[in-house]
N, C-alpha and C positions, 0 to 999 in steps of 0.2 A: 504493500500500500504506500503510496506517495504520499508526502504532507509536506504543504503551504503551510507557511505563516508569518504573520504580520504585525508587527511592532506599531503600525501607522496611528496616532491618535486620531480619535472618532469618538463623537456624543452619544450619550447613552443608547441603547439600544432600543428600539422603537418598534421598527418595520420587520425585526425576524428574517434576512438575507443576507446571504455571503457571494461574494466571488467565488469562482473554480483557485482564487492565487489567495484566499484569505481575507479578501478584503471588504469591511463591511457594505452592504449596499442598501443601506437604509431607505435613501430617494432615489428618483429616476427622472429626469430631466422634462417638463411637458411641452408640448407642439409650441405653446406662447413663451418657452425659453425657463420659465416657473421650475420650481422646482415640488414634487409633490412626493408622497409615500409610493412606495414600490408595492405592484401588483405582482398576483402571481401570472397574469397576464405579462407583464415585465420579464419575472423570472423565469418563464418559457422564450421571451426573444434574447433577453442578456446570459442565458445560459446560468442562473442562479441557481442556491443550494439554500434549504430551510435553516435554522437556526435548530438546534437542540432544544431551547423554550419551547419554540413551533411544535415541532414532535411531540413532546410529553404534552401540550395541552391537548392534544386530543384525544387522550384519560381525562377520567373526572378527577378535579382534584377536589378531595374529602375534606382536607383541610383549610383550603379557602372558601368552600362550602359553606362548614360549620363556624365559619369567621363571618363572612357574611349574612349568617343567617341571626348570629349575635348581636351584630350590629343594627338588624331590624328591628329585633324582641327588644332591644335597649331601648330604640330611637320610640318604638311605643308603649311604655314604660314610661318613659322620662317627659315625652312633650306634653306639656298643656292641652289638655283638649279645650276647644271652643262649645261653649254651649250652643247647641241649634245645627251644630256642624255636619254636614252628613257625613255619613261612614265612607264613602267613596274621598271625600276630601281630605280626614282625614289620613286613609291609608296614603292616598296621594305626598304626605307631610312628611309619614313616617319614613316613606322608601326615599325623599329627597333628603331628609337630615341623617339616614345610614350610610347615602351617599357621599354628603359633604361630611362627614364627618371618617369614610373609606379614603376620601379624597385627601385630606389633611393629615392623614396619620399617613399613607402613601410619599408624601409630601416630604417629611419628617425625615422618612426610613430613606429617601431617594438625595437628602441634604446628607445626609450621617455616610450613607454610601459614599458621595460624592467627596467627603472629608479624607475616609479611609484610603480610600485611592487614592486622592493627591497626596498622603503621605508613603505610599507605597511604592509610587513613579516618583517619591524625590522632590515632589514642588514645595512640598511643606502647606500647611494650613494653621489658619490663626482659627478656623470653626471647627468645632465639636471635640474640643482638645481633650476631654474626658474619655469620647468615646475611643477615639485613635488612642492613649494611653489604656486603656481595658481592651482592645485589641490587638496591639504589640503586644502586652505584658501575657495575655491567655495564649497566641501563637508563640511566643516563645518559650515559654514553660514548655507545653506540650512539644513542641520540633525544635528549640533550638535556635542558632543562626543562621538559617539558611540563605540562598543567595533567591529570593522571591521575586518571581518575574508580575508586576502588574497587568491586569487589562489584558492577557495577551487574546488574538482575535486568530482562527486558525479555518482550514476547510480541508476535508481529507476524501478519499475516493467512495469511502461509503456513501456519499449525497448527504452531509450534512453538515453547518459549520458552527460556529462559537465563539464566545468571548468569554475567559476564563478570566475570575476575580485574582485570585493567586496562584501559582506553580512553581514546578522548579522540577528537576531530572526524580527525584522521590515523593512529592508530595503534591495535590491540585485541592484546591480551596475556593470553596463557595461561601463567602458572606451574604446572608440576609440580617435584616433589622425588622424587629417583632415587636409589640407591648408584651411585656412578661417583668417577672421579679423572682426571688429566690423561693417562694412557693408553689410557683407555675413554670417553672422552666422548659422549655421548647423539647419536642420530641421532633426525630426525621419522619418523612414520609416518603410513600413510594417516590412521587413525583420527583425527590431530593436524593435519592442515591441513582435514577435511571441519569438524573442529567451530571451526577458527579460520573459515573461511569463510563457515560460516551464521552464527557469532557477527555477523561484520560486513555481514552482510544483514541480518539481526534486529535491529542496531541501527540499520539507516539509513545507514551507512557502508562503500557494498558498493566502495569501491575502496581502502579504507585498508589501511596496510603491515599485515601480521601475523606477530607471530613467538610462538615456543614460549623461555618462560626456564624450563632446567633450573635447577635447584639441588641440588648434593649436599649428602645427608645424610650421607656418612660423611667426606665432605673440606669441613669449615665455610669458608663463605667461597668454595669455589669455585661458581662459574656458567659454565652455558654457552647461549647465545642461539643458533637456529636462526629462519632469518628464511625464510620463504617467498616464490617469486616469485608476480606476479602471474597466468605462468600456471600455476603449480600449485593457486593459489586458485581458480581456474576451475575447474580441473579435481578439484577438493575441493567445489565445490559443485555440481558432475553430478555426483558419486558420491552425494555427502549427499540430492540429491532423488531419486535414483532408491531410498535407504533409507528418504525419507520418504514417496516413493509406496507402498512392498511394504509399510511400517510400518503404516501407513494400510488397506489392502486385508488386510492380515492380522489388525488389530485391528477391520476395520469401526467403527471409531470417528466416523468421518468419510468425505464424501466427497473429501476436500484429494487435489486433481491439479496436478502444478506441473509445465509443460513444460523439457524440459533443453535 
């Protein structure tokens, strides 16, 4: 198997496409010169490759499920109801302030990220200095010094590509940011070891450790590292091909068959 990859900086990841050389392709240029989100219309004329994200959302995931569905039973729970109000207007209320309030904490998780990174690629940040110090301090305890490659964004001949949070020749790391605290600490879910596992087939290092570093957003400073073993890796990456087979067969984009 052949592998691309690309050091190039590029804004967060959006639109779910890669280059066949690793490069992400987030937009696609339009007829009035514009520039807009890439189709899979696109990604059939530019010869594109799904993201890893893309892949696994097409499982349910359970656990943004039952977060979203949280965030409903709160938002009606907590609002004022109007007298006289109809029930339709209501529920109308409830699903727009589970939203705005999905949207903000999104928001949050997506600054904290954007913190950790720039201290990972070296630019240094004066925001969320708490959280990058409870992120250094739990990745090092756990591995060590390692020489941590940021951001890296890669595409391989299986038809799919990526942008890995951290790596290096033994270890690939996926940060997310969560509300939690030290009595509700984060578990993995499936979705979380299929995409660490292709991550480190896609980069060329299909035997390296992989783990999920939580970070809370609403307790700065705290982490929590979920480490996967190497057979649940395995078995995250027979889940992931049999979503990149029906992904494939469903979008006839390709004919990518990958035996499990």
């Amino acid at each position: 198997m052949s592998l691309v990859i690309s050091d190039k900086d590029h804004p967060a990841e959006s639109t779910h496409w890669y280059t066949k050389d690793g490069v992400p392709a987030y937009e696609t240029e339009a007829k009035n010169g514009s520039m807009r989100s890439t189709t899979l219309r696109d990604a059939r004329v530019r010869n594109l490759v799904p993201s890893v994200t893309t892949i696994t959302k097409s499982a349910a995931n359970h656990g943004l499920q039952n977060w979203m569905q949280e965030q409903i039973l709160m938002a009606a729970m907590t609002l004022p109801k109007i007298e006289g109000e109809p029930i339709n207007t209501f529920l109308d209320r409830v699903r727009k302030d589970s939203k705005e309030h999905g949207r903000m904490a999104a928001e949050r998780g997506t600054a904290i990220h954007a913190s950790v990174e720039s201290y990972y690629k070296g630019n240094g940040s004066k925001d969320h200095p708490v959280h990058i110090q409870g992120v250094r301090a739990a990745i090092e305890s756990r591995y060590g010094m390692l020489p941590w490659i940021a951001e890296k964004a890669f595409s391989c001949d299986y038809g799919f590509g990526g942008k890995v949070d951290l790596c290096c020749e033994s270890a690939v790391i996926d940060i997310k940011s969560k509300e939690f605290d030290e009595d509700s600490l984060p578990k993995g879910f499936d979705e979380n070891v299929m995409q660490l596992a292709a991550y480190r087939v896609g980069l060329g290092v299909p035997l390296s450790n992989c783990a999920n570093v939580f970070v809370s957003v609403t307790n700065p400073g705290l982490v929590h590292i979920v480490e996967w073993s190497q057979e649940d890796l395995s078995r995250g990456w027979e889940m992931f091909c049999g979503l990149l087979n029906y992904w494939y067969a469903k979008t006839k984009l390709d004919n990518v068959r990958i035996p499990v």
